[in-house]
C-alpha positions in Angstrom: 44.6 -8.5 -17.5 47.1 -5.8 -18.7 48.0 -5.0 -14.8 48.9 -8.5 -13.9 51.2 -8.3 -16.6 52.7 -4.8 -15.4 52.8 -6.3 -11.3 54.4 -9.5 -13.3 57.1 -7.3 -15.0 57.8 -5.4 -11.9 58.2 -7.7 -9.3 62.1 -7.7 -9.4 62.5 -10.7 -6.5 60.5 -12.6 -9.1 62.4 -12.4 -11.9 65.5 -12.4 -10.2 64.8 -15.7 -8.8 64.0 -17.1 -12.2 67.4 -15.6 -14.2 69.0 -17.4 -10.7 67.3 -20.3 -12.3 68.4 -19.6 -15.9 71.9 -18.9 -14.9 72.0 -22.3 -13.0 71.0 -24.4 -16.1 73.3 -22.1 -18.4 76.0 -23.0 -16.3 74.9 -26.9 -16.4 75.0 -26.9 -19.8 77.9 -25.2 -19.7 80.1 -27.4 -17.3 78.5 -30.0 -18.8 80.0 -29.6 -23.0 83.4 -28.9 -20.7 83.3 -32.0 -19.7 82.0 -34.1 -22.7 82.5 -32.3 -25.4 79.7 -32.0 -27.0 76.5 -29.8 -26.6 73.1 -31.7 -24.7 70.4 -29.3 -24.7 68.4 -31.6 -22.7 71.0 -30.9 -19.6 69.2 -26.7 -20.2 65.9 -28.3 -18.7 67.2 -31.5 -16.8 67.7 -32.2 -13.3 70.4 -32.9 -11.2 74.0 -31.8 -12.2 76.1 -29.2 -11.0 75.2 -26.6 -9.2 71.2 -27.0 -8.3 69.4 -24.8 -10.0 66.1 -25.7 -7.9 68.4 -24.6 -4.6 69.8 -21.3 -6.8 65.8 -20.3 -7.4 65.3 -21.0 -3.8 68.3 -19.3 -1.9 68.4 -16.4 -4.3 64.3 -16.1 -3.3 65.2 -16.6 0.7 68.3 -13.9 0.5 66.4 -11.2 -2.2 63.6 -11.2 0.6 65.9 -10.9 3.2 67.5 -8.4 1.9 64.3 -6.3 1.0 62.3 -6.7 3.9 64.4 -7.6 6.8 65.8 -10.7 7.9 63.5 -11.0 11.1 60.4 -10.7 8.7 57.7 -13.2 8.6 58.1 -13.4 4.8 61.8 -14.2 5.4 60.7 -16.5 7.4 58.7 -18.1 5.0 61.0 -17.9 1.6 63.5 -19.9 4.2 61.9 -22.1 5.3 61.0 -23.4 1.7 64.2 -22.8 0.9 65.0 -25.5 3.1 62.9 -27.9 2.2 63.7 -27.6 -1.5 67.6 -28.2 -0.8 66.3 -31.1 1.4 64.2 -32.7 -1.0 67.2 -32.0 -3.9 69.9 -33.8 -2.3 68.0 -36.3 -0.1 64.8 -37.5 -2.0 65.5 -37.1 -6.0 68.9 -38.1 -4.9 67.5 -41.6 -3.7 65.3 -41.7 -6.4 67.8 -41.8 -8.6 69.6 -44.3 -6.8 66.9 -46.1 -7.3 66.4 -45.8 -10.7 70.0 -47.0 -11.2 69.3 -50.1 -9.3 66.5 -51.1 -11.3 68.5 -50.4 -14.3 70.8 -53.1 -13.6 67.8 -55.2 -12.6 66.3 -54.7 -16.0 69.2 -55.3 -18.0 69.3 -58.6 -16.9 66.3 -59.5 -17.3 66.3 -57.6 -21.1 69.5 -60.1 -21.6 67.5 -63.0 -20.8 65.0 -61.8 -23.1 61.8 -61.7 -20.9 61.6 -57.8 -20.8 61.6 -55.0 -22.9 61.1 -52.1 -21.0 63.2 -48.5 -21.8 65.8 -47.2 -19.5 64.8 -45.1 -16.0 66.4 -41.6 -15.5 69.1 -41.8 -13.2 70.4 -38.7 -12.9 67.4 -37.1 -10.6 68.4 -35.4 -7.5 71.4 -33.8 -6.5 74.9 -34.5 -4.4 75.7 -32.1 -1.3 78.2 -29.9 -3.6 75.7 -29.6 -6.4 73.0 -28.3 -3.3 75.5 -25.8 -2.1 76.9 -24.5 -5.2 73.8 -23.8 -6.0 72.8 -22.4 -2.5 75.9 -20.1 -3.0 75.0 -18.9 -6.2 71.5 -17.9 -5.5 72.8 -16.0 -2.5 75.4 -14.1 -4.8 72.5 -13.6 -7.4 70.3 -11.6 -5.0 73.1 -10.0 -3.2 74.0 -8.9 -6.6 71.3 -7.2 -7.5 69.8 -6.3 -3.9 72.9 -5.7 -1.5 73.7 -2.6 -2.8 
């Protein structure tokens, strides 16, 4: 048990995809008291906002194994592929889903106003917007040519 722990520790693509992670939701948090002025630790372990901390995680994996085992490598391959469909999914499907959500919002605040419901609010803010996918795509990439590209 004590070596999984030690491979854990050492596997430095690992844990530099999860501080891209960390660094993604520091910055949410972040950008986000900037711009209310006030602190919402909830926005640390949300979704959505700016940049994509799902797509950071994901393009900092794709680029670190890029840049340690070769671009035309299978695992390249791999880690890019899912990279792919993660940014997909982040600014295509949680984005419509929260569309969604918004939607039926409105729907049930009419029908709380006519008294017939009393249902709690949907999360809205779910996926992502194309900036918020690609600032996070950037900074993944600068994360693991950071610590990698050297």
């Amino acid at each position: 048990m004590k070596y999984i722990f030690i491979e854990f520790v050492r596997n430095k693509i690992l844990l530099t995809t999860l501080s891209s992670w960390v660094i993604a939701q520091t910055l949410k948090v972040i950008i986000g008291v900037l711009a209310t002025r006030k602190i919402d630790f909830r926005w640390f372990v949300g979704t959505g906002g700016m940049p994509s901390s799902h797509t950071a995680g994901a393009s900092c994996l794709a680029t670190s194994v890029g840049l340690v085992y070769g671009f035309d490598s299978v695992y390249f391959a791999i880690a890019a592929s899912f990279a792919l469909v993660v940014m997909f999914d982040a600014q295509g499907v949680r984005r419509a889903t929260g569309r969604q959500a918004r939607i039926l919002n409105k729907i049930m605040d009419d029908i709380y106003w006519q008294g017939k419901i009393k249902e709690g609010r949907l999360r809205e803010l779910i996926g992502h917007t194309p900036i918020e996918v690609i600032g996070g795509f950037i900074l993944g990439v600068l994360i693991a040519w950071f610590v990698f590209g050297r």
